[in-house]
N, C-alpha and C positions, 0 to 999 in steps of 0.2 A: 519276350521269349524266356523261356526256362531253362534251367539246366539244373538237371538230379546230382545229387550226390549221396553215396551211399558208403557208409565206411562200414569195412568187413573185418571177420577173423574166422577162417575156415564154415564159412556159411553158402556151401554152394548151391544147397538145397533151396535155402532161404533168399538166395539171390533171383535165381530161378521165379519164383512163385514174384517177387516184389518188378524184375522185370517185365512180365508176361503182364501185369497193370496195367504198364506205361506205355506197353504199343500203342492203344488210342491217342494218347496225348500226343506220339510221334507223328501220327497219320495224318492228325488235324493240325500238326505245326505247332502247337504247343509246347511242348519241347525239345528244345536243340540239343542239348547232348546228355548226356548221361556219363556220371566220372565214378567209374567202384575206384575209393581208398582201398587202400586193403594195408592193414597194421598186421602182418605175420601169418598169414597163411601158407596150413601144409597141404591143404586137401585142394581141389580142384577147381577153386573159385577163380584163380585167374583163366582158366579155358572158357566157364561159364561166360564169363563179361566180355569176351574178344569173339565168342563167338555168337553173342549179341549184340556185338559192334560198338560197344559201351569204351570209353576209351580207360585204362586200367593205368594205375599209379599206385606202389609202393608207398606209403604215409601215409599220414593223417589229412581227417578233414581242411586242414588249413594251408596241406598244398593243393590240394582240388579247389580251393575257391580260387587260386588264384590260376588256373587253369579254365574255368568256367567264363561261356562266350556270354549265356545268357545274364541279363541283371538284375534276375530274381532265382533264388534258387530253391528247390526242394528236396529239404535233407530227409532221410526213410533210414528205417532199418529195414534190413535183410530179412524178408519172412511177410513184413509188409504186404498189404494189400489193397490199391485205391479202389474204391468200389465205383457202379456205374452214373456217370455225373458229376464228377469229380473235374474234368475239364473246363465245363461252363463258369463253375466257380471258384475257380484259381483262375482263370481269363479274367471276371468279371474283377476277383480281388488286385490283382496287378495292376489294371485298369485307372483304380482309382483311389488305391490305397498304396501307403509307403510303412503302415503296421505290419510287424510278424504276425502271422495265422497258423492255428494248426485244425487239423481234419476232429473231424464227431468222432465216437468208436461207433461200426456197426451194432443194431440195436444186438442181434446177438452173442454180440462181442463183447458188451459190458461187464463192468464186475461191478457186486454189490457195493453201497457205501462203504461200510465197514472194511469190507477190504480192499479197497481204495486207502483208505486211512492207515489202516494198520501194515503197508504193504510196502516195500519199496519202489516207488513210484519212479519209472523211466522219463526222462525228459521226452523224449524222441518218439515215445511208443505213439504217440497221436502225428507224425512226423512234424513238417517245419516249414514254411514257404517264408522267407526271409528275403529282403534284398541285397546283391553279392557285397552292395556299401559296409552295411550295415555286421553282416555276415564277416568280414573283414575288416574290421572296427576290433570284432568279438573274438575273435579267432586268434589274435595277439597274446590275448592270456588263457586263453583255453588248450588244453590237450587235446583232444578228442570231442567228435560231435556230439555226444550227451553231456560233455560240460558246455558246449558252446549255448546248446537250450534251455539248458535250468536256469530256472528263475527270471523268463524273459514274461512280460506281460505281452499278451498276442491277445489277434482276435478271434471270434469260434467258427470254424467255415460250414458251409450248410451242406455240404460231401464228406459221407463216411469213409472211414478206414476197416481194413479187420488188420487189426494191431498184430505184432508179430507175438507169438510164445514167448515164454523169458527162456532164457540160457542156462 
């Protein structure tokens, strides 16, 4: 079983859209809960998450993991979008793997090389399927979800993302 975790900062829009993903994975019991952090919002993100039934927490990602049922989790950002198929292979990767994975970006979701490289690259923007272990290992010296993911070797999962917008 799974459990999201999504840390916010006045993203209600973007919560919205990365939600509306994850119904599937909920239908088919894939995942078990859904935790929005939320690090300082003014705008309307916490009505968003409660009235998706998402359980809401004030802080950072490292009190949501330890709040999280499932023992594998997947970190998003807000704006996020799992694309369709995305269930079979986070089932299959749990399965039989104990690697972190992150999702493909949809094909037209890409950005050029170049601007890949020249660009300030998001940890998170491909999101994160981690296990809570390990996730909680990392969490110790991390602030926030985007430090918890930089620089982890992961593997590449065969289900797209449409990555959130930058900020």
């Amino acid at each position: 079983m799974l459990s999201v975790l999504i840390e916010t900062r006045n993203d209600e829009e973007g919560l919205a859209r990365t939600l509306a993903s994850l119904i599937g994975g909920a239908v088919e019991g894939v995942v078990r809960d859904v935790i929005v952090c939320d690090t300082g919002s003014t705008d309307q993100t916490h009505y968003v998450a409660e009235h998706a039934g998402c359980h809401y927490m004030a802080g950072g990602v490292a009190d949501g993991i330890g709040q999280a049922k499932g023992d594998w989790l997947l970190l998003l950002e807000p704006g996020a979008r799992l694309a369709e198929g995305w269930i079979e292979e986070v089932a299959a990767h749990t399965a039989k793997q104990t690697m972190p994975a992150r999702f493909s970006r949809a094909r037209a979701n890409r950005v050029p090389f170049l601007a890949r490289v020249f660009s300030g690259n998001r940890a998170l923007a491909e999101g994160l399927v981690i296990t809570k272990r390990q996730a909680a290992a990392l969490a110790k010296s991390a602030r926030s979800a985007e430090a918890l993911a930089r620089g982890l070797a992961t593997r590449r999962l065969n289900a797209e993302i449409w990555v959130a917008p930058p900020k």
